[in-house]
C-alpha positions in Angstrom: 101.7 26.9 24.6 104.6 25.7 26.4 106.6 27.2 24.3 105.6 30.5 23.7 107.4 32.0 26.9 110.7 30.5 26.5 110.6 31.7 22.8 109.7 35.3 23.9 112.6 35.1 26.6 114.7 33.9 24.1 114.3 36.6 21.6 114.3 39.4 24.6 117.9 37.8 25.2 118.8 37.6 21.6 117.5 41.7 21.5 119.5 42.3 24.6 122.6 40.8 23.5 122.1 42.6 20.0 122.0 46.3 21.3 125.0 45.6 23.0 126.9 44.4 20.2 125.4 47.8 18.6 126.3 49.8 21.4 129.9 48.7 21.2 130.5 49.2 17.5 128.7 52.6 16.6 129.9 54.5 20.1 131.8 57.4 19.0 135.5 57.0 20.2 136.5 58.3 23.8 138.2 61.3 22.7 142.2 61.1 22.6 144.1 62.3 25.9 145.8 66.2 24.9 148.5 65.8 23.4 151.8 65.4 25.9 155.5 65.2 25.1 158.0 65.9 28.0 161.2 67.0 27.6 163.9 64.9 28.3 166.9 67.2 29.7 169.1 63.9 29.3 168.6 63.9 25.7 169.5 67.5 25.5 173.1 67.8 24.1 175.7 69.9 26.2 175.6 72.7 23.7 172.0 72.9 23.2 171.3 73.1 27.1 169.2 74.6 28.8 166.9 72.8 26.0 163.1 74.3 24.6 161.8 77.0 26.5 158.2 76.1 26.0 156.7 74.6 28.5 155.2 70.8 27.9 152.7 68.4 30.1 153.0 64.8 31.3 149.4 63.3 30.1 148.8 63.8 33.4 148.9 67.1 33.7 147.1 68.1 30.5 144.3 65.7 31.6 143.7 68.4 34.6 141.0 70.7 34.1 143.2 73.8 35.3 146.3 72.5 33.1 145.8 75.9 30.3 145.4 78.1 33.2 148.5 76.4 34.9 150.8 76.3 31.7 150.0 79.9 31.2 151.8 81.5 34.1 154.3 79.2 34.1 154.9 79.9 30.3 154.7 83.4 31.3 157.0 83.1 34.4 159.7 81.3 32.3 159.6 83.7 29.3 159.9 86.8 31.4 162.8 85.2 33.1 164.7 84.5 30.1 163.8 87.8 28.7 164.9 89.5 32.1 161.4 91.0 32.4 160.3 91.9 36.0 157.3 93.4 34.7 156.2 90.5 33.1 157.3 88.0 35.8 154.9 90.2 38.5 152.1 89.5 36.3 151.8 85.9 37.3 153.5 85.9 40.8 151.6 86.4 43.8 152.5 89.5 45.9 154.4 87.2 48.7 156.2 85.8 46.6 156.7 89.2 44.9 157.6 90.5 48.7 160.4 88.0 48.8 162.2 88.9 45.6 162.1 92.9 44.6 163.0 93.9 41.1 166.6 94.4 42.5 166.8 91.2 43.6 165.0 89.6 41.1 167.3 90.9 38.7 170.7 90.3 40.4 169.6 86.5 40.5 168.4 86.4 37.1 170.9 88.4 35.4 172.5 85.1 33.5 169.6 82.5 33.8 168.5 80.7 30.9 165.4 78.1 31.3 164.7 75.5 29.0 163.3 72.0 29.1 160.3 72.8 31.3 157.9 69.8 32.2 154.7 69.6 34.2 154.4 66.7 36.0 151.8 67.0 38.1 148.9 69.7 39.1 146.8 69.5 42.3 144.4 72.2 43.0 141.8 73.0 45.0 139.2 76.1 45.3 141.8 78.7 46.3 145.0 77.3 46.4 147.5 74.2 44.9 150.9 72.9 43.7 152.5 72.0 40.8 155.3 69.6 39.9 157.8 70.7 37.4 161.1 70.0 35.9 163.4 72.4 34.1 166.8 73.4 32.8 168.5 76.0 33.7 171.8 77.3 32.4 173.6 80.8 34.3 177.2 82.0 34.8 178.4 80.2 37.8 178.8 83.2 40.1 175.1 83.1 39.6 174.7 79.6 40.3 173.4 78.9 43.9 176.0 78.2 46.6 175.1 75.2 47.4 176.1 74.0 43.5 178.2 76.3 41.4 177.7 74.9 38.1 176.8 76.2 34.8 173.9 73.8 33.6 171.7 72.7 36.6 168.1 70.2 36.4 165.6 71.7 38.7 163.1 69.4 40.5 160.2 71.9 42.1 156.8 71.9 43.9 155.3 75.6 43.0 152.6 76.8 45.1 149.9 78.0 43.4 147.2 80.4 44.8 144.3 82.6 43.8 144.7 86.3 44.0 142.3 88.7 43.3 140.3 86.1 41.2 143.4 85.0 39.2 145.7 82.0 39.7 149.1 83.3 41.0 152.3 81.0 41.4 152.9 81.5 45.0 156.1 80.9 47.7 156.4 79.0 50.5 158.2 76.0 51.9 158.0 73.2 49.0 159.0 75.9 46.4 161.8 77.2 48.9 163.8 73.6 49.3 163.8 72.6 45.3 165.9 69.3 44.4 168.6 70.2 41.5 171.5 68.0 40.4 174.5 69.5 37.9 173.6 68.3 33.8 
């Protein structure tokens, strides 16, 4: 009678061990990460600059649960600049950031811009505001460059703020969007 317990603990071990060696081969896969590709600018040559004008995530940033909403108005914000549509661009902007560039504006610092090779890096939100990393291309006559770096093909480096506005998600203004890092392709 000795026996019988070690036998019973033995198979209960053996049963154990077994259902984890079941659990492990027939779980279903995690599912795959979204798809991500980010643009390279570097590997962009000179005469195809400013690059794609779609707008791609790091896995990183697809991996965020606000990532569509994100990619969205910034797909939105890019395409109505390259298509030199205010209208459009107002759609997705919040109204100080609206405040701080009228159509006039808008349009005078626009008039030449072309954006390309647009990357999220990052996206941090929380319930009524956030920020979002990107990297982009631009390419614009160089009286329409900024002063600070007359060139014709410039990398952007920018933190967007992002806000919610009337129950949507805006892209907002305010000091990390107004100080953006940008180096000459």
């Amino acid at each position: 009678m000795r026996w019988v317990l070690p036998m019973v603990l033995l198979a209960l071990l053996a049963a154990a061990v077994g259902g984890l060696v079941a659990r492990q081969v027939y779980a279903s896969p995690e599912p795959a990460p979204p798809a991500a590709a980010v643009p390279s600018a570097g590997t962009v040559p000179p005469s195809d600059q400013p690059g794609s004008p779609t707008v791609m995530p790091t896995e990183e940033a697809a991996a965020h649960p606000r990532y569509e909403t994100v990619r969205g108005l910034l797909q939105t914000y890019f395409d109505a600049i390259n298509a030199r549509d205010y209208a459009r661009w107002r759609t997705v902007v919040s109204d100080r950031r609206a405040g701080n560039q009228p159509e006039l504006k808008w349009r005078t610092d626009y008039r030449s811009t072309k954006d390309g090779s647009i990357a999220i890096w990052r996206i941090e939100t929380g319930p009524a505001d956030g920020r979002v990393l990107i990297s982009f291309t631009s390419v614009q006559d160089v009286a329409d460059a900024p002063l600070e770096l007359p060139e014709p093909c410039i990398h952007w480096r920018v933190v967007i703020p992002l806000t919610m506005e009337d129950g949507a998600w805006k892209l907002d203004s305010g000091p990390s969007s107004s100080a953006p890092q940008h180096e000459k392709c």
